[in-house]
N, C-alpha and C positions, 0 to 999 in steps of 0.2 A: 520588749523583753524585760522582766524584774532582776535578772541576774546573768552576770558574764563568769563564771570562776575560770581561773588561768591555770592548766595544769603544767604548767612549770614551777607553781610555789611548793614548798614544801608541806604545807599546811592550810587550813581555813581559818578567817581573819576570826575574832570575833563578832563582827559587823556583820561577815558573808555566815555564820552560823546562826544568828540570830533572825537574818532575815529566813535561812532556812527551816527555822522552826516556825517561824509564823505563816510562810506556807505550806507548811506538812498540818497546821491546822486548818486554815482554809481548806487544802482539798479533802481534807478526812470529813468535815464538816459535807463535802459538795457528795462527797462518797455516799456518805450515810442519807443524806435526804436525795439524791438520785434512785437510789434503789428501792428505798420508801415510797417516793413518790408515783415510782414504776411499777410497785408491788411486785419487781422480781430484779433481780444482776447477782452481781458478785462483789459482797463487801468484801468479804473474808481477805480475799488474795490481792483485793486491792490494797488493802491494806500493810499486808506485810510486803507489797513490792513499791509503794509509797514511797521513802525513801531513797531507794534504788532510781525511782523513775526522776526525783528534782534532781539531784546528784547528777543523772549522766545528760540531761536536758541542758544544766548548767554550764557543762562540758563542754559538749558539742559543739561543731561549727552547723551551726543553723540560720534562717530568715525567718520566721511566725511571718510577716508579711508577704513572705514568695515561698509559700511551701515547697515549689518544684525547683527552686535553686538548684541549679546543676552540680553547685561545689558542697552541696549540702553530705552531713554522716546522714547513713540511714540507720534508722530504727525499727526492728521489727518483731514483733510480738508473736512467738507461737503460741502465749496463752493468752488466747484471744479472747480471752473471759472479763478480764482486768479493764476492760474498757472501763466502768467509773473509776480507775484509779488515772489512766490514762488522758483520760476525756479532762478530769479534775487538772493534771499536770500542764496538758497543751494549753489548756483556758489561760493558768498562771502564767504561762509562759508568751500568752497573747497572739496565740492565734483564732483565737474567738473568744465572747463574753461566757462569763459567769451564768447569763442568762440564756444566751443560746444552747447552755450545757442545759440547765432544770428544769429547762420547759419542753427541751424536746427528747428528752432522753426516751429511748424505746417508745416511743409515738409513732403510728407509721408515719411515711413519708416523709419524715421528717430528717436532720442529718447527722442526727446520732442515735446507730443502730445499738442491740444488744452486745454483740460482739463486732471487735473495732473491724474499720472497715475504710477503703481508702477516699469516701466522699466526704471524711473526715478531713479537715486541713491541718497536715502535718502526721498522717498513717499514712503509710507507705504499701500494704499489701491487708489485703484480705483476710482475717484470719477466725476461725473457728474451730475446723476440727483439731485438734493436739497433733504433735508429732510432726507438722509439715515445716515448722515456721524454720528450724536451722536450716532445710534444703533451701528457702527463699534466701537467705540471709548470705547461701555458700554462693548462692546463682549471682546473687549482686555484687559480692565482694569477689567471686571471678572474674564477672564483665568490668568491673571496675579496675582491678588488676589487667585484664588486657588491654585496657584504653590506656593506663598509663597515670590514673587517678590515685591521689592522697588520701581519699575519702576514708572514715571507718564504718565497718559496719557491724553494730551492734544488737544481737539477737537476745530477746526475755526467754527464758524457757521457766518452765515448771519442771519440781519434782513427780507430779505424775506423768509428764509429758513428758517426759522421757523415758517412760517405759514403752514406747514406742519401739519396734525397730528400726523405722525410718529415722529415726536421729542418731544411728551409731552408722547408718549408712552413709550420711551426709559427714559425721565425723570421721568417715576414712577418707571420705574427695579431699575434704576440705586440709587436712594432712599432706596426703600425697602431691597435692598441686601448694604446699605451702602458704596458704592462705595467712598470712599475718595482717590483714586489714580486717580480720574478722574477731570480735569478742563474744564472746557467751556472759549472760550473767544467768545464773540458776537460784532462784526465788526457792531457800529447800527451808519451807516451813513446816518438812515431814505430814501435811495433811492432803487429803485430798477429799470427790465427795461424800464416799461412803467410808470412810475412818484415816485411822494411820496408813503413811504409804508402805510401812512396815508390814503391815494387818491384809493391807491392800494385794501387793506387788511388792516384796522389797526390791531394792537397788544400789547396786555401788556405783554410785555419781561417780565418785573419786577416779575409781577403779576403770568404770565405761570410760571416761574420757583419756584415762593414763594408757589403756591399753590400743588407744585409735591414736598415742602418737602429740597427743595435746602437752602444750602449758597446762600447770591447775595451779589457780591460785585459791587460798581460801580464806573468807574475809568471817571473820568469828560472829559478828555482827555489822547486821546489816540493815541495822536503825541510828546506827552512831554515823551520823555525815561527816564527820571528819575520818574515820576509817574508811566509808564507801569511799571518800576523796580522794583520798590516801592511793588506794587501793587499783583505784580507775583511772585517774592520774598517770600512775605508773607505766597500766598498762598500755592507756592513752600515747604514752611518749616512747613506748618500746623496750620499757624496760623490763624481757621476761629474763626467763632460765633461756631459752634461745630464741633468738629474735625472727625467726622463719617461720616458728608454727603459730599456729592459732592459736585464742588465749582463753580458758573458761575461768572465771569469777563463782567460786560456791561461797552464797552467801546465807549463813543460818540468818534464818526471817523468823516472824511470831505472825501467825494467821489472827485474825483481828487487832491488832496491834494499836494500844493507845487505851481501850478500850475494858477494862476490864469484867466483865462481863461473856466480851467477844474470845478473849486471847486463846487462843490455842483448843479452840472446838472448831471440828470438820462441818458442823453445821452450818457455819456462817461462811462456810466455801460461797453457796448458791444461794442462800436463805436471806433476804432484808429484814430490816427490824420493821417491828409493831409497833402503831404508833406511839404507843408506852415506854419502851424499848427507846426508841429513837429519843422522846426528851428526856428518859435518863442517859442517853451519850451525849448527846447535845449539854444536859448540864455538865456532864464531866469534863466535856470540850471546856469549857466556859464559853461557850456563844450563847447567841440568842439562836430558842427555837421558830424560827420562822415560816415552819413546815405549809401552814392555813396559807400562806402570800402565795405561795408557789404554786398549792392548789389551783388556786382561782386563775392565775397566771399559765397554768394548763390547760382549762377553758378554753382558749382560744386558740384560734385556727392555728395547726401546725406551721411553722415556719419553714421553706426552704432555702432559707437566704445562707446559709455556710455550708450548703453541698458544693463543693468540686468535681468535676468532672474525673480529673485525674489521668488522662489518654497519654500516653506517652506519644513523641517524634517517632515518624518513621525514618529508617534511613533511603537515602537514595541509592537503590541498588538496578544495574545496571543488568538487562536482561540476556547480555549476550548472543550469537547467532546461533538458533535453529539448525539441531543435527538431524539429517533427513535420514532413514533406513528404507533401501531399497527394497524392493518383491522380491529380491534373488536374496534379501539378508534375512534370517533367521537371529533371534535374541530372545532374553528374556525384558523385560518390565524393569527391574530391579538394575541392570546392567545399564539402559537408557537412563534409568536417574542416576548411577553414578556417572555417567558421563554428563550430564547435563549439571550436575554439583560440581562436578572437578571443574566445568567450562565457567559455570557463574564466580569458584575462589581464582580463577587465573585474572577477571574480571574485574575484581571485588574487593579481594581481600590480596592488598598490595605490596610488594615489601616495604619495609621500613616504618608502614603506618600501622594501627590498631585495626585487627579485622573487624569487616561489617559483617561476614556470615561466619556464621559458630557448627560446631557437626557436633555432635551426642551422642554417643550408642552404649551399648552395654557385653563388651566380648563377643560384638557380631561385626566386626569390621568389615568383613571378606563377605559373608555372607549377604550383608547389607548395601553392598558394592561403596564402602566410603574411605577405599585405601586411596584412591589417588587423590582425592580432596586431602586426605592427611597429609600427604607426601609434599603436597604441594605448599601450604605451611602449616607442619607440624602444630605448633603453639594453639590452633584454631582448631584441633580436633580434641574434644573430651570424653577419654575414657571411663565409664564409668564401674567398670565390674559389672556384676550379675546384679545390679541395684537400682530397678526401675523404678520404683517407688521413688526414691530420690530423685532419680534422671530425670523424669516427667515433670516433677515440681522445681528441678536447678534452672531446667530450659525453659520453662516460663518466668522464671523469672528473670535470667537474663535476659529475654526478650522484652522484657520492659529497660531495657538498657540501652535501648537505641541500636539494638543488633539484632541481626536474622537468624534465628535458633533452628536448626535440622534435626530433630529426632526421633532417629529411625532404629528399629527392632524386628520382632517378628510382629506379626498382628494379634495374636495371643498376649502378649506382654505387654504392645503399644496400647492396646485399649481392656482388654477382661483385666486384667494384672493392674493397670492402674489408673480403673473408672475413676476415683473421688478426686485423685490428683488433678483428671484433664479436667475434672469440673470445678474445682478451683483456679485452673489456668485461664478456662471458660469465664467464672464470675470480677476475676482479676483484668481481664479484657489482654491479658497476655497477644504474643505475636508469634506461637510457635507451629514450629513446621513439622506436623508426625507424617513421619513419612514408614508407613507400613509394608514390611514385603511376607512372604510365605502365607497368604491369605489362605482361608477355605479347604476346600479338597484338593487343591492342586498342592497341597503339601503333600498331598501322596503318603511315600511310606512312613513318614514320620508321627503318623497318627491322629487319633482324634484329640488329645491332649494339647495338639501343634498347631492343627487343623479349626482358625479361627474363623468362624460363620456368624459371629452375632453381632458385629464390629458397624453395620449401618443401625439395626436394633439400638445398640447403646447411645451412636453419636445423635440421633433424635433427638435422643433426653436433653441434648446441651439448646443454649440458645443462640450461639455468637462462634461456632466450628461449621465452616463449607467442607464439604466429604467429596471428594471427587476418586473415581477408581477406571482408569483409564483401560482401553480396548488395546493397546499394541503401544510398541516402543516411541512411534513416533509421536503418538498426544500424549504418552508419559512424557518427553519430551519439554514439547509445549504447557503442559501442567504445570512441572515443577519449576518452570523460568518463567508461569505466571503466577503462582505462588511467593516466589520470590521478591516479585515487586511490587505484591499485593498485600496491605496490612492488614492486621486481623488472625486470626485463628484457622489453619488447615489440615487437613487431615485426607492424605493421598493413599490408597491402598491399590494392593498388586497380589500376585502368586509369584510362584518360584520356576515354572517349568518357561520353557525357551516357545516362543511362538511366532509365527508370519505377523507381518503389517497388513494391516487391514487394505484390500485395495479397491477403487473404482472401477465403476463398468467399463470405463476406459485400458484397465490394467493397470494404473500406476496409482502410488501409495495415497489413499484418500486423505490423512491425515501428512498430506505432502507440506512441503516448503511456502505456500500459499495459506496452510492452516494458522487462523488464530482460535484458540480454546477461550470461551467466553462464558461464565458460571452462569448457568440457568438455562442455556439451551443445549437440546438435546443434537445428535446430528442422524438424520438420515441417509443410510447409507444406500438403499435401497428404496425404491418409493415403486407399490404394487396396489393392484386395486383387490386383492381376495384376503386385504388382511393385513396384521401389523405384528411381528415380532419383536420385544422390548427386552434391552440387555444389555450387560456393560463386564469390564474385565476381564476375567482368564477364560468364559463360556464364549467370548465372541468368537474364535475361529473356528467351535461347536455350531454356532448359527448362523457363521457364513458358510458352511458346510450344508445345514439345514435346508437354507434356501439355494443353493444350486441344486440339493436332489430333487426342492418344490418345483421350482422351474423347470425341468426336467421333465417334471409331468404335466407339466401346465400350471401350475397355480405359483400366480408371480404375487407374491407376497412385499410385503417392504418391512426394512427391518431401522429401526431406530435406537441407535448405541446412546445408550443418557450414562456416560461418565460422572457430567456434572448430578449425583444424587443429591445432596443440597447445595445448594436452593434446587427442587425441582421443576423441570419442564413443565408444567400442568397443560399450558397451551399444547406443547406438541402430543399428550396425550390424547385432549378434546380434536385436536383434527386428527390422530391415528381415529378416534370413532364415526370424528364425520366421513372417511374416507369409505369406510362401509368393512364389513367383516370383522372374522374374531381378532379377540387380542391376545395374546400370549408372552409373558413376562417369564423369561428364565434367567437364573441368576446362582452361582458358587455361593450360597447364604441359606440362612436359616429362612425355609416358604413365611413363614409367617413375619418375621419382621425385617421383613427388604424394600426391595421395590415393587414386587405383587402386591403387598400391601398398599404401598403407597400409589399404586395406581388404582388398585381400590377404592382408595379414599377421596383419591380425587371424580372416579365414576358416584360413589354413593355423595358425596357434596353437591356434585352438579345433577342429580336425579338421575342417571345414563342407564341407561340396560342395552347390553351388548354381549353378545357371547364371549365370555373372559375362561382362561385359566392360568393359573399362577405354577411356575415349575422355580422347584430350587430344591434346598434340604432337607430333606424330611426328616431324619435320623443321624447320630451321631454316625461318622465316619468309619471304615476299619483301613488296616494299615496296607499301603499294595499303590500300585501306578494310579497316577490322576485320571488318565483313560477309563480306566477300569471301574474305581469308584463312582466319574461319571455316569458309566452306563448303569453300574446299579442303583443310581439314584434319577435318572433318565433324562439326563444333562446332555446326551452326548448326542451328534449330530441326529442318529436314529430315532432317540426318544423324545427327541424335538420334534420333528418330521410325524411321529407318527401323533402326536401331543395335538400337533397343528389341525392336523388334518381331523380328528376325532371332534377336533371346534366347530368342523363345515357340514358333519352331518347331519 
């Protein structure tokens, strides 16, 4: 590391300003021929956050040599544009060469992407789209606060990036639960890519953060290091207008800044110089243009050597006993996971110590069944208001916190409402646990607005989210207390109506006290030689239904409940066709992108032909009993039955 500054002095030495100028030209020098070399990034904002970024690196308690230091401030950037200002700053600061920056900048494979990103050493979260980075920054400096840490956590935003609405949502959490380990700095050099953010979107910074409750401080400039010092310092040590809330820093910046030429056109937001361009900065720099070396030095093979992995610890969480629901009990889905949440915090989350599981919701407490997880310690449930978009992206990132994230909503909300979010939880390798209730039609009267179907559709798209949607209370049960101890990305879905346990030929609960739920296989509840019914969630006591009227008539069918939807069963599809007869896929989801499909695709992969039909949703929803809408869509045990049989002709 080049530099330690102490924010207990009053001031910067002139030794510690001088070395800061000589690195504000080093990395403006690394800025300009990065983006040249790449023939694309972002000088513009790198530039005017330059400053900003030596200044709070200085600061900081850091290791360049153990990026994952436990006692480390995080830093995180929702303008995740800045990476050659970024990339420029971490090199100075010695967590990688000068050279590992210029040669692999935006190269694939290589470990410095366009926008920052955490196989970078010393980026802390993923960031590209605008708008997300203060909910990451509120999630970390929560779990940080509940563990009992000194750490700070300091977020970049942009003037345009906060025309978002997700950042005034995150500035109410982050308020109301008092967040004072958190800072904002806001990079406001009024431009953005296509003109003035006046011209653009105007906005009152001031005003948005005064009225969610913030400190504001405002630093007049914020190329003068001794003011950034000054300024951050301060905040650094606690000293605001009240020392409880959280602090924003608006720093008027110059968008190409140094540069004149550059200064204050929206153009060199996105736009690099031309080579011409470049060695008239470079001479103004006063360096050497060295541009030709680093060419040739591109040439060769991408380098992987400064990728990190970046995985966080899981915690050790303890999976607790297994609550059984008898044939004589009736429930819903949603009720079994709160009972199996409140069993893992009695577990878990202990008195006296920091909790290991965290609960999330958004003004569906009740509904979501996670009052007695609250009850049992308050501190560990977080409420969020009507603010998914935040919710989604805080719980991921607290789960990179070494804690077990639960958040749960309607499935509407959990997933249509805030696709981009879980795919950045997704690319971040987060640990969160969506736990979905009021799925499909069995939301009944509440409509098609409520009535989410498209929820295995979306989760496809991700790469690194298992989707499991259980048959009855007792493998909701078992799901979510192996969820629990399973790291990684989940996503559990359910309905809302009350239903029987699923039982054995024997009569007693098949998903009894002997059950382990195991991600990738399907289970057979039924095993029939005229055929194979496939289905999972709130239609199964439709198709246990099904098949007692089939057997009735003679044709013993087998029926195979696949919960686990990713990873999919493929085997137990291939022996449903060796077994001989049709197949029949029904499902509470949109027909085309469920599990009909995907057993589709797994018949047209392996070449199969067998008599198949796919039942599920055809059509939006109307408002009325989940009964009822089944049969108009011909879910219900009848329209199974007769589905079936129309395969044998």
């Amino acid at each position: 590391m080049t530099l330690k500054l102490n924010p207990n002095n009053d001031q910067l030495s002139t030794e510690e300003l001088e070395k800061l100028a000589a690195m504000r030209k080093r990395c403006a020098r690394r800025i300009l021929l990065s983006t040249s070399l790449a023939a694309s990034g972002h000088p513009g904002g790198s530039l005017s956050s330059l400053d900003l970024l030596l200044v709070t690196y200085g600061l900081m308690n850091h290791k360049p040599t153990e990026p994952l230091w436990q006692e480390r401030d995080r830093v995180v950037m929702s303008i995740g544009h800045i990476s050659p200002g970024v990339y420029s700053v971490l090199s100075e600061y010695g967590y990688f060469t000068e050279e590992d920056f210029l040669t692999g900048f935006r190269r694939a494979g290589s470990g410095f992407p366009g926008h920052v990103e955490k196989i970078v050493p010393g980026v802390e979260w993923d960031t590209g789209n605008l708008g997300q980075g203060l909910s990451v920054g509120v999630g970390m400096a929560m779990a940080l606060k509940l563990k009992g840490g000194k750490q700070k956590v300091i977020v970049y935003m942009g003037d345009g990036d906060l025309q978002k609405g997700q950042a005034a949502e995150a500035m109410r959490f982050a308020q109301k639960y008092k967040l004072n380990n958190l800072v904002v700095l806001v990079d406001r050099n009024h431009l953005q890519i296509c003109g003035s953010t006046e011209d653009v979107m105007p906005i009152n910074i001031r005003g948005l953060f005064s009225s969610c409750g913030w400190n504001i401080e405002i630093l007049d400039d914020g190329h003068n290091h001794n003011k950034v010092f000054k300024k951050l310092s301060a905040v650094y040590n606690g000293v605001s207008t009240n020392p409880e809330k959280p602090t924003v820093i608006i720093a008027k910046t110059i968008m190409g800044k140094g540069f004149s030429f550059m200064e204050n056109l929206a153009k060199y937001h996105g736009s690099p110089l031309k080579i011409d361009q470049l060695s008239a900065a470079l001479d103004e720099l006063g360096v050497e243009n060295d541009y030709e070396k680093w060419v040739e030095l591109r040439k060769k093979p991408v380098s992987t050597a400064t990728r990190i992995t970046n995985k966080v610890c899981y915690p050790q969480i303890a999976a607790g006993s297994p609550i059984v629901y008898e044939v004589d009990k009736k429930t819903d889905c949603r009720s079994a996971y709160g009972n199996a949440l409140h069993d893992l915090a009695k577990v878990n989350n202990l008195p006296g110590e920091s909790p290991k599981i965290i609960g999330v919701s958004c003004d569906l407490e009740g509904s979501v069944k996670m009052g007695d997880f609250r009850k049992h310690l308050p501190a560990a449930f977080l409420e969020c208001g009507i603010q998914e978009h935040h919710a989604a992206t805080m719980a991921g990132a607290i789960s990179r916190e070494e804690m077990v994230t639960f958040f749960s909503t309607f499935g509407v909300f959990a997933i249509s409402e805030v696709y981009n979010q879980n795919r950045l939880n997704d690319i971040n390798h987060t640990n969160v646990k969506i736990v979905a209730t009021h799925l499909g039609l069995d939301v009944g009267e509440d409509g098609p607005t409520h009535q989410g179907i498209d929820y295995i559709g979306l989760m496809r798209n991700y790469f690194d989210f298992q989707v499991f949607i259980p048959a009855d209370p007792n493998q909701t049960d078992r799901i979510i207390r192996h969820i629990a101890v399973a790291a990684g990305n989940h996503f559990v879905g359910m309905g809302r109506s009350k239903m029987g346990v699923v039982v054995a030929e024997d009569g007693t609960p098949f998903f009894g006290k002997d059950y382990i739920f195991t991600p990738g296989k399907g289970d057979w509840v039924r095993r029939g030689n005229a055929g194979t019914i496939i289905a999972y969630g709130s239609v199964s006591p439709s198709v246990m239904e099904a098949w007692k009227q089939l057997k009735e008539e003679g044709i013993a069918v087998s029926v195979l409940l696949m919960a686990s939807v990713i990873p999919f069963d493929k085997e137990a599809v291939l022996d449903a066709v060796k077994g001989g007869g049709p197949l029949l896929t029904v499902e509470d989801h949109h027909v085309d992108t469920g599990i009909g499909a995907m057993t589709a695709a797994v018949l047209a992969d392996e070449g199969l032909n067998c008599r198949f039909k796919r039942l599920g949703v055809t059509h939006y929803g109307s408002s009325g009993k989940p009964s009822d809408l089944y049969a108009e869509q011909g879910l219900d045990a009848q329209g199974i039955v007769a589905a079936f049989k129309r395969l044998t002709m």
